[in-house]
N, C-alpha and C positions, 0 to 999 in steps of 0.2 A: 298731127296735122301741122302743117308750116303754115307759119301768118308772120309780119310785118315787123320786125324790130327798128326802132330805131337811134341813132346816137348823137349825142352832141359830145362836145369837146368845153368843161368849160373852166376859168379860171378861179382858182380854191381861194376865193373870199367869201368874207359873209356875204348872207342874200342871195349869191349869181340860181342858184336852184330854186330860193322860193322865186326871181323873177319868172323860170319856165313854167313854175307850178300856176302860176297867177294869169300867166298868160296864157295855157292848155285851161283852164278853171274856167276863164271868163267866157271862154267859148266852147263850154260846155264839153271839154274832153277829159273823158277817164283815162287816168294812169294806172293799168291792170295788175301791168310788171314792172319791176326796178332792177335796179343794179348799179352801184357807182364804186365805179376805182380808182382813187385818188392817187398820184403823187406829190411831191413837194409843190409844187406850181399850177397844174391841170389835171379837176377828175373829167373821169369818161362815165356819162351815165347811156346807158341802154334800157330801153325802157319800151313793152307793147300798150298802145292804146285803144281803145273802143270805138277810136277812129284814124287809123293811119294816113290816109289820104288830106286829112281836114289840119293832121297834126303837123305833117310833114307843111302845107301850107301858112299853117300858122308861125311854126316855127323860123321858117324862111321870111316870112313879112316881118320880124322882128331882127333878122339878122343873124341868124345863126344857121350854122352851116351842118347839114345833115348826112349822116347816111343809113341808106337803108342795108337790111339783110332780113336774107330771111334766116327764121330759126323755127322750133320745132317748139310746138306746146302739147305736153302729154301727160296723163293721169301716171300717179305715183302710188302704190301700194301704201295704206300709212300701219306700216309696219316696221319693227327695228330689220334692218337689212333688205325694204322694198326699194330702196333706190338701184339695187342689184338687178330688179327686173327691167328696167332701162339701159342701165351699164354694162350688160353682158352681155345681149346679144350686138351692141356698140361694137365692144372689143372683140368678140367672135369674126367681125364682119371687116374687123382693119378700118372702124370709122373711129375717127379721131377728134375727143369733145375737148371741144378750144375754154367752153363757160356753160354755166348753168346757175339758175336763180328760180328763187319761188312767185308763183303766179299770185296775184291777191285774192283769194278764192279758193273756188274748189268745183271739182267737174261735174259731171252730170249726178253721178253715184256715190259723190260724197269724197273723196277720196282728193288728198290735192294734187296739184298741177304744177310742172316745174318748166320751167322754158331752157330750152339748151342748142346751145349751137355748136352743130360739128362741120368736119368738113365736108362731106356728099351730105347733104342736106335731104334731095328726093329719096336716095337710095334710104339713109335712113329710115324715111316717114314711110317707105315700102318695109322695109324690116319691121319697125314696129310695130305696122298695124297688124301682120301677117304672125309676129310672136304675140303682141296682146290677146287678138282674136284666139287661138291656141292654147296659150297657159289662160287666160278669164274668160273667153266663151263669149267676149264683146267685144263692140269695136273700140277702137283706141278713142279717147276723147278730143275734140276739135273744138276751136274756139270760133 
């Protein structure tokens, strides 16, 4: 299922991340997902919350400049070589995964969750659910 990613841009000193952390905490919003990629000067962190609406609000009253996308969060085999059930029918389809990160959690079935962004977003979450359903007999997990 696709849900809400979103990103800030921020400057690689101590602190600028617990600032976000303190200020999503204090108004009660969960950080589900993570992801930060640093270079010398500015990481990028992307991050799904338990509330993206309220997140993207907050984060904007504080000054920082958002975007959204969407991306895809979907149950992963946990098995050596189950990220293959994701990845392959991707590549079969000529969809083109830009990132991918682990969810903090785990789906309905036990099993974890990785958030990934490619480029046809719907079309994916149509492949997926249509190859999960198929090879496991259920639907793909939604958040």
């Amino acid at each position: 299922m696709s849900v809400r990613q979103i990103s800030i841009s921020l400057e690689n000193v101590p602190g600028k991340f617990l600032d976000v952390s303190e200020c999503l905490g204090v108004e009660g919003i969960n950080i589900r997902a993570i992801s930060v990629a640093d270079t010398s000067d500015i990481s990028t962190v992307r991050f799904v919350t338990d509330d993206p609406d309220k997140t993207c609000n907050v984060l904007k009253s504080h000054g920082y400049s958002i975007k959204e996308t969407e991306v895809i969060a979907v149950e992963v085999p946990d098995h050596p070589g189950g990220l293959r059930a994701v990845l392959k029918p991707l590549k079969e389809a000529g969809i083109n995964v830009h990132f991918l990160y682990p969810y903090l959690g785990r789906g309905e079935s036990g099993q974890p969750i990785v958030i990934v962004g490619v480029d046809r977003t719907q079309k994916a979450v149509e492949l997926l659910k249509r190859n999960w359903v198929h090879t496991f007999g259920r639907e793909i997990y939604a958040l």
